[in-house]
Predicted model as a PDB file, atoms N, CA, C, CB and O in Angstrom, pLDDT in the B-factor column:
MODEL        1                                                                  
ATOM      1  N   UNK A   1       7.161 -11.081  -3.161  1.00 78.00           N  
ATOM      2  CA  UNK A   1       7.441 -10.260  -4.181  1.00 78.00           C  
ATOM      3  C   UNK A   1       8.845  -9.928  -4.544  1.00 78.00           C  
ATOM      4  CB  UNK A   1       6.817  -9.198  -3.947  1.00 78.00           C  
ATOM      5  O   UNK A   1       9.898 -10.347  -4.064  1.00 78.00           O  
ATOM      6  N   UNK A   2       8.656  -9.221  -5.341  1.00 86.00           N  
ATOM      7  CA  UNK A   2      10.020  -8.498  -5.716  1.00 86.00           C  
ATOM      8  C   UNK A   2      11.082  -8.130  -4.596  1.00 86.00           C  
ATOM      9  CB  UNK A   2       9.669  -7.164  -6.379  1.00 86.00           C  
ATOM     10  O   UNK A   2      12.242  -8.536  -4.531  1.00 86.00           O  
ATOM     11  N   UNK A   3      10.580  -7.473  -3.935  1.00 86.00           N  
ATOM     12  CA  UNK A   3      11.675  -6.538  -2.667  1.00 86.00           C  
ATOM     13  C   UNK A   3      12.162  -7.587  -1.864  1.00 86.00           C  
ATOM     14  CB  UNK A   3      10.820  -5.287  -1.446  1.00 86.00           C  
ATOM     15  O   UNK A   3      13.325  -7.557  -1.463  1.00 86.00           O  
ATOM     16  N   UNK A   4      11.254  -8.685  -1.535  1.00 88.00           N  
ATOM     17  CA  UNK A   4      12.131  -9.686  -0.779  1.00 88.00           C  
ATOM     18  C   UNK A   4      12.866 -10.324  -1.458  1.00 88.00           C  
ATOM     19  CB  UNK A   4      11.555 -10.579  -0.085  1.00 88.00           C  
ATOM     20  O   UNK A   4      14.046 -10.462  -1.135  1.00 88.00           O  
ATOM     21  N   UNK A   5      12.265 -10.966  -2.755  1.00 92.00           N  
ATOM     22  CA  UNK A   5      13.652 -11.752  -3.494  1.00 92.00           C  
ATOM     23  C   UNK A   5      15.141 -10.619  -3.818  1.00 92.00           C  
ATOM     24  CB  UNK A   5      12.998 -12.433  -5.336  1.00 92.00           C  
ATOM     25  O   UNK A   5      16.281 -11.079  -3.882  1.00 92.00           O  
ATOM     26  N   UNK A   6      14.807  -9.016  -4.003  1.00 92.00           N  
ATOM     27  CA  UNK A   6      15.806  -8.752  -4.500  1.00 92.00           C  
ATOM     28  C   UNK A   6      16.557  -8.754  -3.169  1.00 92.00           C  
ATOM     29  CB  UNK A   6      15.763  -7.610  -5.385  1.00 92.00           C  
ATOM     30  O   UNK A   6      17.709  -8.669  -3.594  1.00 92.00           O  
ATOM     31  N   UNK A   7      16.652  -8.791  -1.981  1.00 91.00           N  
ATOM     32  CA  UNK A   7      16.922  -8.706  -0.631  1.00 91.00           C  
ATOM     33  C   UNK A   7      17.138 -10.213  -0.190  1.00 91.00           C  
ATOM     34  CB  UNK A   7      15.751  -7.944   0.145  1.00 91.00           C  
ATOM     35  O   UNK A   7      17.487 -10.542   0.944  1.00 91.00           O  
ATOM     36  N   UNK A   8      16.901 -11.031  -1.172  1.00 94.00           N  
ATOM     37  CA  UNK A   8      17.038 -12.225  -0.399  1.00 94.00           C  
ATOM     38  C   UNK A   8      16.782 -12.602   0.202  1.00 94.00           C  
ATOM     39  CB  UNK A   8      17.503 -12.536  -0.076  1.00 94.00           C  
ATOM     40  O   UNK A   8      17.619 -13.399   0.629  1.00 94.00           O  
ATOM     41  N   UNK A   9      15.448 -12.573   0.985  1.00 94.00           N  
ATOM     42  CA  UNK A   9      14.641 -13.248   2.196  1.00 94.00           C  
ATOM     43  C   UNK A   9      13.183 -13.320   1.871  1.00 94.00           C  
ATOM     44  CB  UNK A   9      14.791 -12.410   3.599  1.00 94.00           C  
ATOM     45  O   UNK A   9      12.873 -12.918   0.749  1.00 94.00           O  
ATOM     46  N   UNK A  10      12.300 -13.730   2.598  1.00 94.00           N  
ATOM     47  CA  UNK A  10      11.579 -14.322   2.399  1.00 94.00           C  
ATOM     48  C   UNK A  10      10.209 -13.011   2.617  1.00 94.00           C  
ATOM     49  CB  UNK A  10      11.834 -15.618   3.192  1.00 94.00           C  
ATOM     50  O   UNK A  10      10.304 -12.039   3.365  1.00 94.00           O  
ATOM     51  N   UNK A  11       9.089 -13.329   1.797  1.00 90.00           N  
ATOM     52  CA  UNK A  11       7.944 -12.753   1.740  1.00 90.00           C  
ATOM     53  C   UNK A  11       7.941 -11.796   3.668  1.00 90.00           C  
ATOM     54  CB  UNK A  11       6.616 -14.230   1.304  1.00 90.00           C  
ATOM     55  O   UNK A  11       8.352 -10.681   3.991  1.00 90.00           O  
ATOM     56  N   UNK A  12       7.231 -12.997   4.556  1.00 91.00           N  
ATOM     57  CA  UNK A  12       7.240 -12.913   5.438  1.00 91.00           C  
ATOM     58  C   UNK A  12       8.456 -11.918   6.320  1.00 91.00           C  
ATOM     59  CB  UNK A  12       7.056 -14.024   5.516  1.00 91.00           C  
ATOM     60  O   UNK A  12       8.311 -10.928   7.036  1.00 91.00           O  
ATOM     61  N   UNK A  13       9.546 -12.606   5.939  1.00 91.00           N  
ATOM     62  CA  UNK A  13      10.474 -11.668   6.769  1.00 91.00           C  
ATOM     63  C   UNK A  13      10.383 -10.231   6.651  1.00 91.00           C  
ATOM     64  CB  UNK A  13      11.810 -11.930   6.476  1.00 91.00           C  
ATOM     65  O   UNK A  13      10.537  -9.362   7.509  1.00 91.00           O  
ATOM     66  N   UNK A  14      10.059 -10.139   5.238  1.00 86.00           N  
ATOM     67  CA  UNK A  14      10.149  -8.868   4.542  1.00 86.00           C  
ATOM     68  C   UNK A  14       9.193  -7.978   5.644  1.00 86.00           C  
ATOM     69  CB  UNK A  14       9.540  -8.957   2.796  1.00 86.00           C  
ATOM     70  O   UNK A  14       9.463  -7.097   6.460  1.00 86.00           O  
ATOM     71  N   UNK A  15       8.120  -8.568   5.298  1.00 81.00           N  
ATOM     72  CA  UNK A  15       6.735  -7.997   6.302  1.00 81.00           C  
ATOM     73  C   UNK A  15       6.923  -7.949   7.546  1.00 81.00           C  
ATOM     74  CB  UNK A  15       5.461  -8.812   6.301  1.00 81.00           C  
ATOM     75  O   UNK A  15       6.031  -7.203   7.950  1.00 81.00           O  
ATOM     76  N   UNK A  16       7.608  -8.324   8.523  1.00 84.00           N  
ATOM     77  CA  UNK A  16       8.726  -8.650  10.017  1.00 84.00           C  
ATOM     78  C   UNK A  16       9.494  -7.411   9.796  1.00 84.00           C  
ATOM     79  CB  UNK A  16       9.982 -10.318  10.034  1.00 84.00           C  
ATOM     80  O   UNK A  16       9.459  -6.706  10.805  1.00 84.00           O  
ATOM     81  N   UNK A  17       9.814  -7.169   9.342  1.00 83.00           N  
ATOM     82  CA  UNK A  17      10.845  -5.664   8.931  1.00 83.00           C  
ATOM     83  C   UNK A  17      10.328  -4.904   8.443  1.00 83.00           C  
ATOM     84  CB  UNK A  17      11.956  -5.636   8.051  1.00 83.00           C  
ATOM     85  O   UNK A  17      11.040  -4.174   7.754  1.00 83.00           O  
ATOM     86  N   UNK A  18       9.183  -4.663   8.468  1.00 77.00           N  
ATOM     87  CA  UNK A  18       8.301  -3.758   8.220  1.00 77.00           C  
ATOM     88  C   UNK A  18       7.667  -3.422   8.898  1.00 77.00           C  
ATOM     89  CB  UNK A  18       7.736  -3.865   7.549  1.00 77.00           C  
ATOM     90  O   UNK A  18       7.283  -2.267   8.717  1.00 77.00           O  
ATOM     91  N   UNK A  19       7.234  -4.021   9.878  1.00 75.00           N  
ATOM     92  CA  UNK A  19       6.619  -3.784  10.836  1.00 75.00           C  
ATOM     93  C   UNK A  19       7.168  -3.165  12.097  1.00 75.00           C  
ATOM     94  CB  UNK A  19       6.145  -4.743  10.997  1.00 75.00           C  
ATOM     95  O   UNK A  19       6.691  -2.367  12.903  1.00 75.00           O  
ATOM     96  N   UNK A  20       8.224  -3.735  12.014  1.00 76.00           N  
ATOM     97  CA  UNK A  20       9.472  -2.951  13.348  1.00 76.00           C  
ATOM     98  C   UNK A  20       9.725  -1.720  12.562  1.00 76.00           C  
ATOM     99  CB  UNK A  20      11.359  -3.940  13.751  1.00 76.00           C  
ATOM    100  O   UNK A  20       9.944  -0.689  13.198  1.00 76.00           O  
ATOM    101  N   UNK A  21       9.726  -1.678  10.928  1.00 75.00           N  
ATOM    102  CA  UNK A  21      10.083   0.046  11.223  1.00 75.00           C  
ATOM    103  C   UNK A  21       8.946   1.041  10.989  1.00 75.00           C  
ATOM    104  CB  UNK A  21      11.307   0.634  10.167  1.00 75.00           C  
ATOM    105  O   UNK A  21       7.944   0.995  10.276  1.00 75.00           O  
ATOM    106  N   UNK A  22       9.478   2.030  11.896  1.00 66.00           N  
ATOM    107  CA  UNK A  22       8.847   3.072  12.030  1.00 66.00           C  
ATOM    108  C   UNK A  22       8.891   3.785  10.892  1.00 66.00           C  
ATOM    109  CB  UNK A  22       9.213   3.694  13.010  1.00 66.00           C  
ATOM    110  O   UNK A  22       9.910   4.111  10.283  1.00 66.00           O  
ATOM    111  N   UNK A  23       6.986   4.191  10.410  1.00 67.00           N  
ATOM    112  CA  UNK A  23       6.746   5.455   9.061  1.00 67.00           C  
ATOM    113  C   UNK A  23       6.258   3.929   8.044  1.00 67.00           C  
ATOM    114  CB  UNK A  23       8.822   6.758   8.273  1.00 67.00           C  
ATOM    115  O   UNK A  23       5.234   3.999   7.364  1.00 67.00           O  
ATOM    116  N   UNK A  24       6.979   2.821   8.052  1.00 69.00           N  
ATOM    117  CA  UNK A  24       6.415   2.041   6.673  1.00 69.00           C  
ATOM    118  C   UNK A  24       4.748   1.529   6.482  1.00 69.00           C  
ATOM    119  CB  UNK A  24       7.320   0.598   6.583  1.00 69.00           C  
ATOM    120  O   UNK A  24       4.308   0.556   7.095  1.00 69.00           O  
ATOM    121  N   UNK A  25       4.264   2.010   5.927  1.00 77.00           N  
ATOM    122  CA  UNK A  25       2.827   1.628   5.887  1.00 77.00           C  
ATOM    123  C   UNK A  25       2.690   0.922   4.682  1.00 77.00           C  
ATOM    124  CB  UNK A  25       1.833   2.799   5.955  1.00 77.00           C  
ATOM    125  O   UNK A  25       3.205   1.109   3.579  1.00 77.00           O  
ATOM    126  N   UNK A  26       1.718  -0.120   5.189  1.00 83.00           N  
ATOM    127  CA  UNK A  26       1.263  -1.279   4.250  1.00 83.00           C  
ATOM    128  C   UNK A  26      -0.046  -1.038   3.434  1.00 83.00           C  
ATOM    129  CB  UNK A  26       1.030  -2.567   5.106  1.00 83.00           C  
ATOM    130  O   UNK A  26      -0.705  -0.223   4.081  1.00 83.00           O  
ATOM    131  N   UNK A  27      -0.631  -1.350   2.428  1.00 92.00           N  
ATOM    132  CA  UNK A  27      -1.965  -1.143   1.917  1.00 92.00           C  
ATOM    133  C   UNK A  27      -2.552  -1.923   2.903  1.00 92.00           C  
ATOM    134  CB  UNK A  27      -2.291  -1.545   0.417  1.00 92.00           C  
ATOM    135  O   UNK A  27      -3.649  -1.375   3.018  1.00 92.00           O  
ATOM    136  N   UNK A  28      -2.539  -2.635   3.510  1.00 90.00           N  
ATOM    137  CA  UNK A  28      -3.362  -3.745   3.973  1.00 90.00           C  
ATOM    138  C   UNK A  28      -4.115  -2.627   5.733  1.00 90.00           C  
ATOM    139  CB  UNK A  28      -1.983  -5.621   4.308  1.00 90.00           C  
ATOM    140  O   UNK A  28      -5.166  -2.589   6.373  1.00 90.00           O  
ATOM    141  N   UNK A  29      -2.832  -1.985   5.774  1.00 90.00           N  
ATOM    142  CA  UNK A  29      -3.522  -0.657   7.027  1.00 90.00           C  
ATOM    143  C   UNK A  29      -4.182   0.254   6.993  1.00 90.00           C  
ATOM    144  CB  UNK A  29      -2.866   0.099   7.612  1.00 90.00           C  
ATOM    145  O   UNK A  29      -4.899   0.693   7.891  1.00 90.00           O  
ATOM    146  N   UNK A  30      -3.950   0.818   5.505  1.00 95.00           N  
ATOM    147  CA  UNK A  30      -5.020   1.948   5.164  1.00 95.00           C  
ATOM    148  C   UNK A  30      -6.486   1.688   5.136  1.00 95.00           C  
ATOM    149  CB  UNK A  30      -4.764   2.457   3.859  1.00 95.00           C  
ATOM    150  O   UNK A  30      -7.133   0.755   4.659  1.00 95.00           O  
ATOM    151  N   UNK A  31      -6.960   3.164   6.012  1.00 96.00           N  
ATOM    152  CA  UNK A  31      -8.277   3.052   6.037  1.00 96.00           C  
ATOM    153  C   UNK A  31      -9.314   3.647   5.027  1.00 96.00           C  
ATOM    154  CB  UNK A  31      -8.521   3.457   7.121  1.00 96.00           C  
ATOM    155  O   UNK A  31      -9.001   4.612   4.330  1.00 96.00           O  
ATOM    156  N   UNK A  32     -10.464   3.108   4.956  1.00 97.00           N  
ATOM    157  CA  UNK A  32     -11.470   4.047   3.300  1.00 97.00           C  
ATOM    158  C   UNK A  32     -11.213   5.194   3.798  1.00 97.00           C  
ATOM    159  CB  UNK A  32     -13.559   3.917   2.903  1.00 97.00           C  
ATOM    160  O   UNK A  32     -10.248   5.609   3.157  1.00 97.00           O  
ATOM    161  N   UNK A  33     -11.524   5.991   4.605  1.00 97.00           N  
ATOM    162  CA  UNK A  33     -11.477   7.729   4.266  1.00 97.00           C  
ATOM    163  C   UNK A  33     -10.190   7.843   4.269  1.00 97.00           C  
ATOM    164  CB  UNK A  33     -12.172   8.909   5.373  1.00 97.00           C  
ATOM    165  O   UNK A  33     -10.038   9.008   3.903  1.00 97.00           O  
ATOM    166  N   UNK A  34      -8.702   7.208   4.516  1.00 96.00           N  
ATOM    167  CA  UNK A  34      -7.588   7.781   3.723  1.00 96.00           C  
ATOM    168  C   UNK A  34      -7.211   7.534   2.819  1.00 96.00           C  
ATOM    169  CB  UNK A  34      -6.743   7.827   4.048  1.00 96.00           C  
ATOM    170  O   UNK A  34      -6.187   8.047   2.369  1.00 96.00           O  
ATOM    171  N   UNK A  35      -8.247   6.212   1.916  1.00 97.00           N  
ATOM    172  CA  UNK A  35      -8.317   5.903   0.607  1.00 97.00           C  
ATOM    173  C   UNK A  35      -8.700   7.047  -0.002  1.00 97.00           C  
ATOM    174  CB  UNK A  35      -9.132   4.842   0.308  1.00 97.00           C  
ATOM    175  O   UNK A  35      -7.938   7.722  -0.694  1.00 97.00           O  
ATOM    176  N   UNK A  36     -10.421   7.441   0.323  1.00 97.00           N  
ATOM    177  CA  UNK A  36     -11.381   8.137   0.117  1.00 97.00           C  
ATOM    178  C   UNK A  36     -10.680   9.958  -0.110  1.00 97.00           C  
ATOM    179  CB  UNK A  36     -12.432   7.759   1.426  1.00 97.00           C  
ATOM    180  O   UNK A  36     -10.768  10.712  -1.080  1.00 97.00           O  
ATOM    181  N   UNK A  37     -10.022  10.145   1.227  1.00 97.00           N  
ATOM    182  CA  UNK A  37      -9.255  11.473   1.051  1.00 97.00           C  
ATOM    183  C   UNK A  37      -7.941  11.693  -0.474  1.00 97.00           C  
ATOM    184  CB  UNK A  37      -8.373  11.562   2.693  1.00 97.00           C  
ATOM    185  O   UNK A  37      -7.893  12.644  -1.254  1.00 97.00           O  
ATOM    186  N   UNK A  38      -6.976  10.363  -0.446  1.00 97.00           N  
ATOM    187  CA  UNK A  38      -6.524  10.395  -1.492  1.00 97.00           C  
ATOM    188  C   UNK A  38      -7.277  10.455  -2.717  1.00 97.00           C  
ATOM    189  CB  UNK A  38      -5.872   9.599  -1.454  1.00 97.00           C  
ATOM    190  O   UNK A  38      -7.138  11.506  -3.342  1.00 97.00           O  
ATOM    191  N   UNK A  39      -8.047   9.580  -3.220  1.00 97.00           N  
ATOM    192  CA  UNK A  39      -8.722   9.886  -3.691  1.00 97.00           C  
ATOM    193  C   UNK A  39      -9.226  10.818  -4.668  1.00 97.00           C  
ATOM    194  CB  UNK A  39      -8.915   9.801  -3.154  1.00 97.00           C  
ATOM    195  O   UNK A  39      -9.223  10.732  -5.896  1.00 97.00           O  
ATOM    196  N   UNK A  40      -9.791  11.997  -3.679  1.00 97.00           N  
ATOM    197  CA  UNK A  40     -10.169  13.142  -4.042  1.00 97.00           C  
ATOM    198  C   UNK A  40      -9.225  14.031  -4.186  1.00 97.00           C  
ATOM    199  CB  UNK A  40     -10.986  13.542  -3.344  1.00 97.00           C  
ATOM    200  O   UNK A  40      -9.311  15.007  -4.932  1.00 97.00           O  
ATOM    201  N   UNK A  41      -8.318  13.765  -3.520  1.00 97.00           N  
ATOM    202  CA  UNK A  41      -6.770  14.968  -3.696  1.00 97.00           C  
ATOM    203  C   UNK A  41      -6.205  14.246  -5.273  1.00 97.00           C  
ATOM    204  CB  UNK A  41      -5.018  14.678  -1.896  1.00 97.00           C  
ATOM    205  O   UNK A  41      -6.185  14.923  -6.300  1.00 97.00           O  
ATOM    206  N   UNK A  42      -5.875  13.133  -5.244  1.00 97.00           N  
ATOM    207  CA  UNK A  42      -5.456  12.848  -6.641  1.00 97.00           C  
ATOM    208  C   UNK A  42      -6.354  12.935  -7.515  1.00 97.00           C  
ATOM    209  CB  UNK A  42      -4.949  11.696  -6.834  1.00 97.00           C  
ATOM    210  O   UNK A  42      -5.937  12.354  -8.517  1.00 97.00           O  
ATOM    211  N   UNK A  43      -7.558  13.423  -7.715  1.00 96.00           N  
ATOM    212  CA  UNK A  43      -8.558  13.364  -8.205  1.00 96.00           C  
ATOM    213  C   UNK A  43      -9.074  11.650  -9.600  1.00 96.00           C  
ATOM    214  CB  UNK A  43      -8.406  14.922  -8.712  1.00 96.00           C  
ATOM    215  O   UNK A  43      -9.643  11.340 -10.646  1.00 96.00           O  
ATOM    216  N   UNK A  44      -8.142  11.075  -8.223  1.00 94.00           N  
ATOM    217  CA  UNK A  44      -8.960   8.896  -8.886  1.00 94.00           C  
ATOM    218  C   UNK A  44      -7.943   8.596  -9.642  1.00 94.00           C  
ATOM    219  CB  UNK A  44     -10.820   8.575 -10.288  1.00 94.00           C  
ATOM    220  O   UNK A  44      -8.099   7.536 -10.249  1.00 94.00           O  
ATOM    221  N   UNK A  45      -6.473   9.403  -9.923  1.00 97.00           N  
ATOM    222  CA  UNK A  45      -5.322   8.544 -10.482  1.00 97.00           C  
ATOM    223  C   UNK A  45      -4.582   7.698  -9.643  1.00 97.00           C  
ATOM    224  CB  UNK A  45      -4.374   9.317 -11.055  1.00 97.00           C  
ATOM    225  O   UNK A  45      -3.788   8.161  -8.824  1.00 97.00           O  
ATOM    226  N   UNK A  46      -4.795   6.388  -9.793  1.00 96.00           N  
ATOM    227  CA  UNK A  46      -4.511   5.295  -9.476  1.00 96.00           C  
ATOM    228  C   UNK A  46      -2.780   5.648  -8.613  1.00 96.00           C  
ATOM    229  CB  UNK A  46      -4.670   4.304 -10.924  1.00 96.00           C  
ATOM    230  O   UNK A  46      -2.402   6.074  -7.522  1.00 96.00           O  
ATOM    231  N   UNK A  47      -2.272   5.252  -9.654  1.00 96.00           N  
ATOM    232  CA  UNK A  47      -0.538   6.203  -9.653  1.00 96.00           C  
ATOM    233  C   UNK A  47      -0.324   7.231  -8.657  1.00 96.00           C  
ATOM    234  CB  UNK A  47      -0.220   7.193 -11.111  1.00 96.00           C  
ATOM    235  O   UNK A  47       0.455   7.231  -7.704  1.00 96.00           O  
ATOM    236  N   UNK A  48      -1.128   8.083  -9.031  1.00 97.00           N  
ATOM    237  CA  UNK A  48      -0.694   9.592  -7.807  1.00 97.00           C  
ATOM    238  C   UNK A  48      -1.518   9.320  -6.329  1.00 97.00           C  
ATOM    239  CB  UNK A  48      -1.497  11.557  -8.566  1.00 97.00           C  
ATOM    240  O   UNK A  48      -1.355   9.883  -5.246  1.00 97.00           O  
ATOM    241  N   UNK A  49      -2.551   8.134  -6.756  1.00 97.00           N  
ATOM    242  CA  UNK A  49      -2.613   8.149  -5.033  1.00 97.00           C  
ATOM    243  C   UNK A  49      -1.582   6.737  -4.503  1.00 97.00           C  
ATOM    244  CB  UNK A  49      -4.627   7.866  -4.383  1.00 97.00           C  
ATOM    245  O   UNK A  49      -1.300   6.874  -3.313  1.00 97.00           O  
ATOM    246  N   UNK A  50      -1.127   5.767  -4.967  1.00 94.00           N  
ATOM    247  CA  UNK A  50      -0.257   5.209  -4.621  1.00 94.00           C  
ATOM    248  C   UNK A  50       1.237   5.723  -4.482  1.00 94.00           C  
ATOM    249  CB  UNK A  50      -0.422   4.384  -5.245  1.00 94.00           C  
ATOM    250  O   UNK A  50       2.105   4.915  -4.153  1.00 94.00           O  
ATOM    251  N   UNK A  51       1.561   7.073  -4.728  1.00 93.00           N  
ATOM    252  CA  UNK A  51       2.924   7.699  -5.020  1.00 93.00           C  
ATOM    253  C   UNK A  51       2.276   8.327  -3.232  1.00 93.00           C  
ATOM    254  CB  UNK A  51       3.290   9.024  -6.887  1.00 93.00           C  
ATOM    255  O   UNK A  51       2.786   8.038  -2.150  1.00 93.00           O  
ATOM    256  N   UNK A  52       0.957   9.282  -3.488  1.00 94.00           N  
ATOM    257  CA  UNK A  52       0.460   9.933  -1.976  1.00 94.00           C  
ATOM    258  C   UNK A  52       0.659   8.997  -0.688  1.00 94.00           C  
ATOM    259  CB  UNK A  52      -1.243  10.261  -2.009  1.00 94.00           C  
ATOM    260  O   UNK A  52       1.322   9.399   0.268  1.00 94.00           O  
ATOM    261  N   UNK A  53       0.097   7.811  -0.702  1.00 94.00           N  
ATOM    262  CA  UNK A  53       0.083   7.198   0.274  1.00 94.00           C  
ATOM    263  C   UNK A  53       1.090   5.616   0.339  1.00 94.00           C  
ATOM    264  CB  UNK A  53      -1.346   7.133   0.422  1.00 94.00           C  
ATOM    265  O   UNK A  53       0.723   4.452   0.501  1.00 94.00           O  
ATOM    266  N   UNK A  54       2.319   6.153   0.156  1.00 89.00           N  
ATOM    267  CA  UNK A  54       3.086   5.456  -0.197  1.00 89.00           C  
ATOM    268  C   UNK A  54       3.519   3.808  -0.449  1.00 89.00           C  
ATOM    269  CB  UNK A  54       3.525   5.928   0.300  1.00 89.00           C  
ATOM    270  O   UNK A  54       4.610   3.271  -0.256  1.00 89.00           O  
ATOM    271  N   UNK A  55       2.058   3.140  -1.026  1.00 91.00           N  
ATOM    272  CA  UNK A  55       2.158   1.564  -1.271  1.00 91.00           C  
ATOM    273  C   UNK A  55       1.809   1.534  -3.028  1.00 91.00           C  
ATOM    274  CB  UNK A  55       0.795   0.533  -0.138  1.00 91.00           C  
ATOM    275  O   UNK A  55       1.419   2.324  -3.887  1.00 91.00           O  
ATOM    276  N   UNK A  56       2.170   0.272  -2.938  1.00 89.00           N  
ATOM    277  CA  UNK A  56       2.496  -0.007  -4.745  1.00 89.00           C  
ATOM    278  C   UNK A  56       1.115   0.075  -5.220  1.00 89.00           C  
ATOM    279  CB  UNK A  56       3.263  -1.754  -5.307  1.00 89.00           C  
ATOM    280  O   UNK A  56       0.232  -0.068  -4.375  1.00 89.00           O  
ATOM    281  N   UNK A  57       0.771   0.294  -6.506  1.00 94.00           N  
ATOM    282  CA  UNK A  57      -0.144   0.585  -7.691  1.00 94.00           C  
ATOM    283  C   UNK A  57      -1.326  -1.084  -7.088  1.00 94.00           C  
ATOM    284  CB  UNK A  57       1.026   0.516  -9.782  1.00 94.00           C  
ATOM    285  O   UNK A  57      -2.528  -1.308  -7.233  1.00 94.00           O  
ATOM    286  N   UNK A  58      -0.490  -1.684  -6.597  1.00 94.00           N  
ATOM    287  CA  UNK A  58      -1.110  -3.264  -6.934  1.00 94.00           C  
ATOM    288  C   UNK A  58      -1.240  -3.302  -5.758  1.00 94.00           C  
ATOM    289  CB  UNK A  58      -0.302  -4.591  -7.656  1.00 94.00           C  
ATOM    290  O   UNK A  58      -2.171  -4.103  -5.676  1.00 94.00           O  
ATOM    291  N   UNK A  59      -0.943  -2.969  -4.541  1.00 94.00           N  
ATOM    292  CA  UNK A  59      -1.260  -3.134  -3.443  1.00 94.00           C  
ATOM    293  C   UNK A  59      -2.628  -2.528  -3.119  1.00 94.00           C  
ATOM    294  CB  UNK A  59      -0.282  -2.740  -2.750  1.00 94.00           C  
ATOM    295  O   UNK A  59      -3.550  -3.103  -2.540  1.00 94.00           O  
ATOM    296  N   UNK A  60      -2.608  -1.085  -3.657  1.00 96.00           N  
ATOM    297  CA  UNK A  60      -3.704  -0.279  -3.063  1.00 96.00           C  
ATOM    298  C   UNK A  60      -5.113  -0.851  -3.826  1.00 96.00           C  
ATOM    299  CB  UNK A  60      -3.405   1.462  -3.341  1.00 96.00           C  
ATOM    300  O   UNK A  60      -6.188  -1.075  -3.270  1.00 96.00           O  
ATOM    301  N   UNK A  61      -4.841  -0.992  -5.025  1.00 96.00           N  
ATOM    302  CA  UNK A  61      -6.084  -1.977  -6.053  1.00 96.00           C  
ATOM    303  C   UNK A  61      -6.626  -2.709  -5.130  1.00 96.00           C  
ATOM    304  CB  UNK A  61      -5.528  -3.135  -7.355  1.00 96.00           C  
ATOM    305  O   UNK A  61      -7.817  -2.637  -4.829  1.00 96.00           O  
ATOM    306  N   UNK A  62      -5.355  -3.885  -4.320  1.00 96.00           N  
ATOM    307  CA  UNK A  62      -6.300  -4.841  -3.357  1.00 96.00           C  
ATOM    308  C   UNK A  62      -7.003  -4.370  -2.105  1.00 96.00           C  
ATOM    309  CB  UNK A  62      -5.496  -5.933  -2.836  1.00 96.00           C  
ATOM    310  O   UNK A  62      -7.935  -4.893  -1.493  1.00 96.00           O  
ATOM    311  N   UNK A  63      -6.528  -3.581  -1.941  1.00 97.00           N  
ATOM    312  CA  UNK A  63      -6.916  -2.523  -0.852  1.00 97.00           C  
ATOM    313  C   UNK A  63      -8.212  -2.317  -0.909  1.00 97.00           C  
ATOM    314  CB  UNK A  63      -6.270  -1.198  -0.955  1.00 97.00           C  
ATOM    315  O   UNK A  63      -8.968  -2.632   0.010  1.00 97.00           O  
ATOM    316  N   UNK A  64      -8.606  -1.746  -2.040  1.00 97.00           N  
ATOM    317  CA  UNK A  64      -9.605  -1.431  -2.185  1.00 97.00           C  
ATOM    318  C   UNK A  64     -10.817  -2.031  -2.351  1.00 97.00           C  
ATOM    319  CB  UNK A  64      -9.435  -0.933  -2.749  1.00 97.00           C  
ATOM    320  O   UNK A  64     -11.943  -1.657  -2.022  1.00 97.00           O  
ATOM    321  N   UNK A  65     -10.325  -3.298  -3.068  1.00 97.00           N  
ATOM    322  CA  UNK A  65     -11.169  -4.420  -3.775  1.00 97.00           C  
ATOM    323  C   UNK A  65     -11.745  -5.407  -2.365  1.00 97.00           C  
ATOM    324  CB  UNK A  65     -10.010  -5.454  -5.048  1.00 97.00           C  
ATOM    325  O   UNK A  65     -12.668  -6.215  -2.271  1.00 97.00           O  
ATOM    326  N   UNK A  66     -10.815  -4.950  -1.461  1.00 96.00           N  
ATOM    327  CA  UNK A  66     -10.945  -5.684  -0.024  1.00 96.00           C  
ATOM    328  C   UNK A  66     -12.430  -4.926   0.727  1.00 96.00           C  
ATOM    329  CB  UNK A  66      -9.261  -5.325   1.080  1.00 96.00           C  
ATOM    330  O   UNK A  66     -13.514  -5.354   1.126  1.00 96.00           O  
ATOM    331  N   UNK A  67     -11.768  -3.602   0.643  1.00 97.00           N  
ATOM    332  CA  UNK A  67     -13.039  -2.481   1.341  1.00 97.00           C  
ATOM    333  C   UNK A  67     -14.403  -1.958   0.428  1.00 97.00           C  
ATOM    334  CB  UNK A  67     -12.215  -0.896   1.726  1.00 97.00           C  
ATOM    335  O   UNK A  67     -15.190  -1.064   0.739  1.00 97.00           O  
ATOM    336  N   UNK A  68     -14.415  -2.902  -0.920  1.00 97.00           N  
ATOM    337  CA  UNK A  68     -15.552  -2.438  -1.934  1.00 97.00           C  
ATOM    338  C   UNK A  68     -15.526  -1.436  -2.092  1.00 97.00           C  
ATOM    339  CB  UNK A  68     -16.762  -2.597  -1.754  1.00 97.00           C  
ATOM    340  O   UNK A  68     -16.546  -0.776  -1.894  1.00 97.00           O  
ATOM    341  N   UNK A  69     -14.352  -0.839  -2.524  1.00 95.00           N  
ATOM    342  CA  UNK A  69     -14.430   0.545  -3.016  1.00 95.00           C  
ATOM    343  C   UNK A  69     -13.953  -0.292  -4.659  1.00 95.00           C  
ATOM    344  CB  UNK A  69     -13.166   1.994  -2.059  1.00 95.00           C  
ATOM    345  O   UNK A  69     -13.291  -1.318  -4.814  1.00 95.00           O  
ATOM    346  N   UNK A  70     -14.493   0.480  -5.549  1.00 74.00           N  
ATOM    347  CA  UNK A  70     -13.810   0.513  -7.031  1.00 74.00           C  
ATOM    348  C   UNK A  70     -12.973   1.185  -7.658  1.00 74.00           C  
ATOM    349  CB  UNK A  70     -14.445   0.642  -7.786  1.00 74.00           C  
ATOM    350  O   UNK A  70     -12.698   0.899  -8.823  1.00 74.00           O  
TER     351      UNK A  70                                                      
ENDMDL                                                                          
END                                                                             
């Protein structure tokens, strides 16, 4: 994506440095009830629960689409 090309390295690396730091969470870690909890606190805006649980608009979509949530 974006953040690695603007950084100049590669997809992968990106995700390698993400993982060593501490606090960065991926959509791909979140679980349904902290989908499920956002959720209901954002009351289903897409936006305010990706701003809540801090991964991109397009990440959490797959997220979801992964765990059959809609």
């Amino acid at each position: 994506g974006q953040t690695a090309d603007a950084l100049g390295i590669s997809k992968p690396s990106l995700h390698a440095l993400m993982d060593k730091a501490q606090g960065v969470k991926r959509a791909r870690d979140l679980t349904k009830p902290e989908i499920e909890e956002a959720h209901s606190t954002c009351a289903g805006d897409l936006k305010a629960m990706s701003r809540a649980l801090r991964v991109s608009e397009h990440a959490l979509r797959l997220r979801m689409t992964e765990l059959g949530m809609s």
